[in-house]
N, C-alpha and C positions, 0 to 999 in steps of 0.2 A: 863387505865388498860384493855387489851384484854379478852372478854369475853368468854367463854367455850362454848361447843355445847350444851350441857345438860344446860347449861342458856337459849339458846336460844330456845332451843325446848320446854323447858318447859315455857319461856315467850309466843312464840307462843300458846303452846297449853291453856294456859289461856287468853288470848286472843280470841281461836275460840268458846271455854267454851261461854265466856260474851257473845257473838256474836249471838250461840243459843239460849240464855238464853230470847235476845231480839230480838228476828226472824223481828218481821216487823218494830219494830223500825230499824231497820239493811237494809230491802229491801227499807220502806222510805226513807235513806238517801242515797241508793243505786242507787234510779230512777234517780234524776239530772245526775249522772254519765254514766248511762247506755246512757243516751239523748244523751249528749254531745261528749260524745267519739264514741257514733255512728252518728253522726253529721259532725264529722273531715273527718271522712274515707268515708261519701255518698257525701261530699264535694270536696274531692280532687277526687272521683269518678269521679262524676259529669262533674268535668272539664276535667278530661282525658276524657271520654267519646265526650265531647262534641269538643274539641281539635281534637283528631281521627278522628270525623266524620267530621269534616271541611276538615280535610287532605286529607281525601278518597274522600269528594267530588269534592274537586279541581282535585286530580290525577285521578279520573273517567269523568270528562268533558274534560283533553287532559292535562299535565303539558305544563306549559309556553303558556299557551294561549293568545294568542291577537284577538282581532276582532272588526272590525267597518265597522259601515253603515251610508249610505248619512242621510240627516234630512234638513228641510226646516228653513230656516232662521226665519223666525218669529214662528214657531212652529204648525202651522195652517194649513199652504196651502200646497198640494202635492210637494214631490223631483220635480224642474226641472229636463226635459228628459239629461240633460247634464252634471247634477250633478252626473248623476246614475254610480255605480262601475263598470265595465265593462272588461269582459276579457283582456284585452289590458292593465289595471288598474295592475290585477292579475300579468301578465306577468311581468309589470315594478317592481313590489312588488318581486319578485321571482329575476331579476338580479340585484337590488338595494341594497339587504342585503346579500349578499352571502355567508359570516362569519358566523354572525349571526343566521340566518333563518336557521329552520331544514326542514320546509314544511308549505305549503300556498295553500289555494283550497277556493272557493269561492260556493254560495247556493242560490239557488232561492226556492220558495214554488208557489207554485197555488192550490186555492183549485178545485177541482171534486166530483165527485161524483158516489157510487155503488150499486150496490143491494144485501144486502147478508143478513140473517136469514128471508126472504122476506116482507122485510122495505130497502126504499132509504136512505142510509148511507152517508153523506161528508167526504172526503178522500180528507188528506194532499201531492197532488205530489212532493215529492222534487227533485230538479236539483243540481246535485251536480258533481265537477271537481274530478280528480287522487288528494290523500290527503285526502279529506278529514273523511276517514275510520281511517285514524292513529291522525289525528288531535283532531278528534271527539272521539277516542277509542273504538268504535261500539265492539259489541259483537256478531259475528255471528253465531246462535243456530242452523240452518240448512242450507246445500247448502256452494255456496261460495260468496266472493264477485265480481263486476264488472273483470273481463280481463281487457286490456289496448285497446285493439282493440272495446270494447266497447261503450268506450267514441269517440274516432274518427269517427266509423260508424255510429252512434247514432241507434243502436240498440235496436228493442223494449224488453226490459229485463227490470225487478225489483225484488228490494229486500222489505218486506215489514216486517213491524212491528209484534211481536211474537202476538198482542192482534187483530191486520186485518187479519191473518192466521186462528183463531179461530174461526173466526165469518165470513170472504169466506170461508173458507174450515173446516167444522166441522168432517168432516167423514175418511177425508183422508190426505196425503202430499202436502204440496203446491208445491213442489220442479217438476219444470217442465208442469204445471198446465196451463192456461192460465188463466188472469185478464181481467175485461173488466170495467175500467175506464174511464169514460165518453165518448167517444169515439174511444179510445184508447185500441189497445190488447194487452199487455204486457206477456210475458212468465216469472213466477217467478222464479228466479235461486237460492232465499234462506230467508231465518229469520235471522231479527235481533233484535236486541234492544240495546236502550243509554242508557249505565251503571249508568249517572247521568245526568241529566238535566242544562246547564251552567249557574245556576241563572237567571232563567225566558230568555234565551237570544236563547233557543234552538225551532230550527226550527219545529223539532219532533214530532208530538202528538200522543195518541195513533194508532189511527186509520191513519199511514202514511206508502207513498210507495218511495221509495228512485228512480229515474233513474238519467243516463248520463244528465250532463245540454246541451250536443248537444240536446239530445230528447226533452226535455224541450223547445227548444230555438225553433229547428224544429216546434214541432206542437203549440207553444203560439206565436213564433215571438219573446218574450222577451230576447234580448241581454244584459241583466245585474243582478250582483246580489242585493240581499238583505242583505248578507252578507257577508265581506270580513273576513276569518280566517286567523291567519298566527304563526307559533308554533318556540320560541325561539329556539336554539340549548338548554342553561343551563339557569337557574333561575335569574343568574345576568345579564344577557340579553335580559329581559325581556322590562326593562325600554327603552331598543336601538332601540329594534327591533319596540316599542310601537310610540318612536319619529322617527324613519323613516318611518315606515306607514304611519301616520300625514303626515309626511314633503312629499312623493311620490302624496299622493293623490290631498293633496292640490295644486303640482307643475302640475298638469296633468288637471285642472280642473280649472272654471273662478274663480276670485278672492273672489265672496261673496258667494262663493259653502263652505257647513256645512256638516263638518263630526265627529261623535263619535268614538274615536279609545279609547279603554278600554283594561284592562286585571286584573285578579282576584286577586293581591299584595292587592288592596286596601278593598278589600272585605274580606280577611283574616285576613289584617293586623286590621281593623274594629273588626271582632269578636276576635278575641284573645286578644283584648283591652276590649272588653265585656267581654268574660270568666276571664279576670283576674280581671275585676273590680268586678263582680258575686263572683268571688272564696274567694276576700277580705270578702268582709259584707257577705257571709254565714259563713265564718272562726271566724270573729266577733261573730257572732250571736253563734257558737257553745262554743266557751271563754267565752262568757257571760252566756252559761248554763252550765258549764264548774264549774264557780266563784261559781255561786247561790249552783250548787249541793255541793260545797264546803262551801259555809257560815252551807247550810245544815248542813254537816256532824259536824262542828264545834256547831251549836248550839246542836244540839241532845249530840254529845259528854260532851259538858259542863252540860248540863240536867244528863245526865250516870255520870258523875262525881260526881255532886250532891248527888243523888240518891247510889249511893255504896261509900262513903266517911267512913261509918263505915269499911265495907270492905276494902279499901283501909288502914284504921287503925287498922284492925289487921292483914291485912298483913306486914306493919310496924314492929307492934309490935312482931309478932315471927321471924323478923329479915329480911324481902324484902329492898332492899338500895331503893333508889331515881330512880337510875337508872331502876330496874326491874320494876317500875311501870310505869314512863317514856315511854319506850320502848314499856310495852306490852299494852297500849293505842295505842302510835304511831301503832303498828301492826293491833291492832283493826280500824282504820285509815285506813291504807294499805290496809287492809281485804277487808273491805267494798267499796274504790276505786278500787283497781284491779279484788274484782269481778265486781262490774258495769263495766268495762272499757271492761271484758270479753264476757260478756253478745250481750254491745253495739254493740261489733266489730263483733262478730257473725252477729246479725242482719244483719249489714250494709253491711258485705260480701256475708250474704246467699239469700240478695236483687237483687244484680248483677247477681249471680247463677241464681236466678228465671228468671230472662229477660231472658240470654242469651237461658234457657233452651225452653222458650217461644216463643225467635224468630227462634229457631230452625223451629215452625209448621209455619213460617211465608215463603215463596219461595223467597219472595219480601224482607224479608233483611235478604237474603245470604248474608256472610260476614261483616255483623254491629254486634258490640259486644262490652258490657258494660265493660270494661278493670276495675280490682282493685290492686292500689298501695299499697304493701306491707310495701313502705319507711311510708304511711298515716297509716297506723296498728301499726305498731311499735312506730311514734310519738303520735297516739292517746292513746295507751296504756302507756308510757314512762308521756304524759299529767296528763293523767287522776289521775295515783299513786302520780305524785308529787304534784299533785293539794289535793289529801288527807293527804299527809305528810305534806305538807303545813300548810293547815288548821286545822289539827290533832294535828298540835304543840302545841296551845295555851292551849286546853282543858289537853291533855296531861302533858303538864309542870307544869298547874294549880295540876295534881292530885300526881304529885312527891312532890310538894313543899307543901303539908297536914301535921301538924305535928299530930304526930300518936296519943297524948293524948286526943288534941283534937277532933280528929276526933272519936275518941272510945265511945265519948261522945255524939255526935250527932245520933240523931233521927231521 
């Protein structure tokens, strides 16, 4: 039989009556729910968030990366001089994949040393080919990058680090300045910085100066790099471009020569196997508070039962069916889950607000930002109520199925 509006407004509104009547019996059984349903939404948070920043750091250290470097056969003793990667290595690397490959540029590092806030500073020189600005995704904050003719004339020019511009030059522009690196006068032509670091594999540190590896090779001698980079065209290309590198180096080089060719599939593919194993047992853990706030609600309900059974029996008795009282329990139920569930999800959402509002005064994470799933809101809230309707049923049914005389009778 279809119920009327006027039924239902006024089962509600006895419903929110009981409800004030027992203000913290009500927020008691309210807590569990507030937990839990804000538990679902800092959960699927969590992972988005955590997901994103995996994304952002792979696509800020260069998409489709590959890179590998020589290593000593028993892990101990220095590269032999024969084993080392070697311009010539690069070249082969560059007409071996031609499909494939988008770009390939190779790096050396030596450390130096400068004088600047007046204390002797170490300064990371790096040597670096055409490439590797797009491989690496540099950011450059002032000036420009290397010209082409650069690299060929081995030109003393650098670009250095935004945190060695602060600290050579406090007062003024580097841009045009000259360096004086251990021996070496460099004229700086700009700022940069690596947007992300490639999982410990980056040559970078703060305190570094980028030049031509002609410059490099000129004033050290060192004809090889430290590291061979080389950038897929597309992501399923990764794996080709990873097994032709192998197979170039090793064919170029004597037979028990050791080299590491890597690339970041398996490091991603690693933590998104972590985040989703994390996102289970926290999902877990929130069901389980989820349950409990629900056994709650059903014991305290059965207690309210108890306790107004006279009630319940004169409302019988001037004529309420089964139904109405059915019902406006189930709602007192409802009441009490859906506000917890509202409560919760506030919380949970005005968490993310605070970070992101937070990393705003942060320079250093520009662009990181705590993402919240709206699809997590809605199943947390959609949870939370049927986990009160659920468990609202038994104490409920119990308080329809009172026969009115006796209940008139009870004390």
């Amino acid at each position: 039989m279809q119920k009327s509006k006027a039924f239902w407004g006024e089962t509600w509104s006895l419903a929110l009556q009981a409800l004030q009547a027992h203000k913290i019996r009500a927020l008691l059984a309210m807590l569990g729910v507030i937990i839990g349903s804000g538990c679902i939404v800092l959960v699927v948070t969590a992972a988005l968030a955590g997901r994103d920043y995996i994304l952002t750091q792979i696509e800020g250290v260069g998409s489709n990366l590959v890179y590998a470097y020589a290593v000593s056969a028993s892990g101990t003793e220095s590269v032999p001089a024969t084993d080392l990667i070697t311009p010539s290595d690069l070249a082969a690397v560059r007409q071996g994949i031609p499909q494939a490959l988008a770009e390939a540029a190779g790096t050396n590092s030596y450390p130096m040393t400068i004088v600047a806030d007046g204390r002797e500073r170490t300064v990371n020189l790096v040597g670096v080919t055409p490439g590797f600005e797009q491989i690496r995704n540099l950011e450059i904050l002032r000036g420009h990058y290397f010209l082409p003719d650069d690299f060929h004339s081995a030109r003393k020019v650098c670009l250095i680090t935004r945190q060695l511009a602060q600290r050579a030059f406090p007062s003024g522009s580097p841009e045009g300045q000259e360096l004086r690196i251990g021996d070496l006068h460099l004229t700086v032509i700009g700022v940069f910085q690596e947007r992300v670091a490639p999982f410990g594999q980056s040559e970078i540190t703060p305190d570094s100066a980028i030049i031509p590896f002609s410059l490099l090779r000129y004033y050290t001698g060192m004809n090889y790099f430290g590291t061979l980079y080389a950038q897929a065209v597309r992501a399923d290309a990764v794996p080709l471009v990873t097994r032709k590198v192998a197979e170039i180096l090793h064919s170029r080089h004597r037979p028990g020569a050791q080299y590491h060719v890597e690339n970041l599939s398996g490091i991603l593919e690693t933590a998104r196997e972590i985040a989703a194993a994390l996102s289970v047992v926290l999902i877990l853990i929130a069901l389980i508070a989820l349950t409990i706030s629900g056994i709650g609600i059903m014991n305290i309900m059965l207690v309210t039962v108890t306790e107004r059974t006279r009630e319940i029996g004169i409302r019988r008795a001037i004529g309420a069916s089964r139904d109405a009282i059915l019902y406006q329990f189930l709602m007192e139920a409802l009441a009490i889950s859906g506000a917890g569930a509202f409560i919760g999800i506030l919380i949970a959402v005005l968490i993310p607000a605070l970070i992101n509002f937070l990393l705003g005064f942060f320079p250093d994470a520009e662009g990181i930002r705590v993402p919240v799933s709206w699809v997590s809101v809605v199943v947390a809230f959609v949870v939370s109520c049927s986990t009160g309707l659920i468990f609202g049923y038994l104490p409920a049914n119990r308080a329809a199925q009172l026969v009115p005389t006796e209940s008139l009778r009870h004390e």
